[in-house]
N, C-alpha and C positions, 0 to 999 in steps of 0.2 A: 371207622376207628375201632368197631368193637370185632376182635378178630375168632373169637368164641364166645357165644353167646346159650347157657345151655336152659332150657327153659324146664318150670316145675318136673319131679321125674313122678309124682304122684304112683307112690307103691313100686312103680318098676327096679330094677337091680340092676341099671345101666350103671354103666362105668367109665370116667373120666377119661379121655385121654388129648392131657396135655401138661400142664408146668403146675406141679405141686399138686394130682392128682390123688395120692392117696390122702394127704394131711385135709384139703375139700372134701372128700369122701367124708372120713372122719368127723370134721367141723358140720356137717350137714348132718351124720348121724347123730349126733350132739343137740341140734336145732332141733330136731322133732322131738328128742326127750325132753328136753327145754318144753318144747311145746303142750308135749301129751299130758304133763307136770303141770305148768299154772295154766294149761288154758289162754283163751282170748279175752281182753278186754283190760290188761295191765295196761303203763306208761312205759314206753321204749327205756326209760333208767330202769324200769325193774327188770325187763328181761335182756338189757345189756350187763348188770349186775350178776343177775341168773346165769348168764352165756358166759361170764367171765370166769363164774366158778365152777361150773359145771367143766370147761375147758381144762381149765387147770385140775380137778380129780381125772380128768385122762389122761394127763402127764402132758399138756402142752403149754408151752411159753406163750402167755396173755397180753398185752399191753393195753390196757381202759384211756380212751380219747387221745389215741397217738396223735402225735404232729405229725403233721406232713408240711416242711416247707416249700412254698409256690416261689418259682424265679420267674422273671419279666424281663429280660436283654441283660440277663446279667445280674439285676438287683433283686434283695430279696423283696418282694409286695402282699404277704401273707404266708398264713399258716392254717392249713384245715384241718380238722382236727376227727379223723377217723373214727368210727365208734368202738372198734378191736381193732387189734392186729396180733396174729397168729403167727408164731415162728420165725417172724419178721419175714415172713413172707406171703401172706394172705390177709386182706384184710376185709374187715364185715363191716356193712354198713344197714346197720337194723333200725327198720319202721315198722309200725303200728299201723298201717292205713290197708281200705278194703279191698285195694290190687296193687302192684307193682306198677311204676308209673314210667315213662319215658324219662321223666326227670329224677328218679330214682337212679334208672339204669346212670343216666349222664352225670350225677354225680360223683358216683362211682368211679365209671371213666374217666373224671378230671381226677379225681384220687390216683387211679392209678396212674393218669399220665403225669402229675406231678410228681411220684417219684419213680424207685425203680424196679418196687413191687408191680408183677405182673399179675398178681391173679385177685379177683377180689368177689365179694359174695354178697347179693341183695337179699337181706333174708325178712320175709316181712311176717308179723305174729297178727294178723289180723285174721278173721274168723275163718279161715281158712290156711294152714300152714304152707308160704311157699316161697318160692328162693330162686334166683336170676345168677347163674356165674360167668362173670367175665374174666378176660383174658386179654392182654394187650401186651405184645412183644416188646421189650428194651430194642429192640430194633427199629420197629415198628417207629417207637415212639422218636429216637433219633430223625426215621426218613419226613417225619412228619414236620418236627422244629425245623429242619432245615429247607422243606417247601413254604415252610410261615415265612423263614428268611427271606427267601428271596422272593417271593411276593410280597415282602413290606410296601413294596416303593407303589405298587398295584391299586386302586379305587376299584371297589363293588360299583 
């Protein structure tokens, strides 16, 4: 599912390339002054608070605990509620814990496959500053609903 996955760039001056590359660039440059500013050991609200203003004095469109609505065959079954969203196109989903976790990354990926934002950012402020981007094609995510289809009828 996860079609780009870019892992910590710790110092390096690598560069994105794929969907909403410069504005992640940005957003990431952003995270480490976040960062270098209060340090480790706050509550994910204060440096989702932090990120949000910091965002915004660079001139970009913030949204604090977007919705995302989840569909189930049609009906709506929930609403997640993303910790940013950037530009209405990137969204961040910031923890405080001392690595990045699988279940981190996946929830992410259920964020992005829920709607039709494709790019999204693990960014975690734990005693170490580091950050997971993903990437999941609106294409992607179409060929995927439609092999759930037609494996409904299927038992594991």
């Amino acid at each position: 599912m996860r079609l780009i996955d870019h892992r910590e760039r710790e110092g390096s001056n690598e560069v994105f390339a794929g969907a909403n590359d410069l504005t992640t660039e940005k957003i990431i440059g952003i995270f480490y002054e976040v960062y270098n500013e209060l340090g480790f050991g706050f509550l994910e609200s204060v440096y989702r608070e932090a990120m949000r203003i910091a965002l915004q004095q660079a001139g970009l469109m913030v949204t604090s605990e977007a919705p995302i609505p989840v569909s189930f065959r049609g009906s709506l079954v929930g609403i997640f509620r993303a910790d940013l969203l950037v530009e209405d196109k990137v969204i961040l989903e910031l923890k405080t814990a001392e690595l990045i976790s699988k279940g981190h990354e996946a929830q992410l990926l259920h964020y992005l496959r829920a709607s039709e934002i494709e790019v999204g950012l693990v960014m975690n402020f734990g005693s170490t500053a580091k950050f997971r981007r993903l990437e999941m094609k609106n294409d992607r995510k179409k060929r995927l609903s439609s092999v759930l289809l037609r494996s409904e009828g299927v038992r594991g």
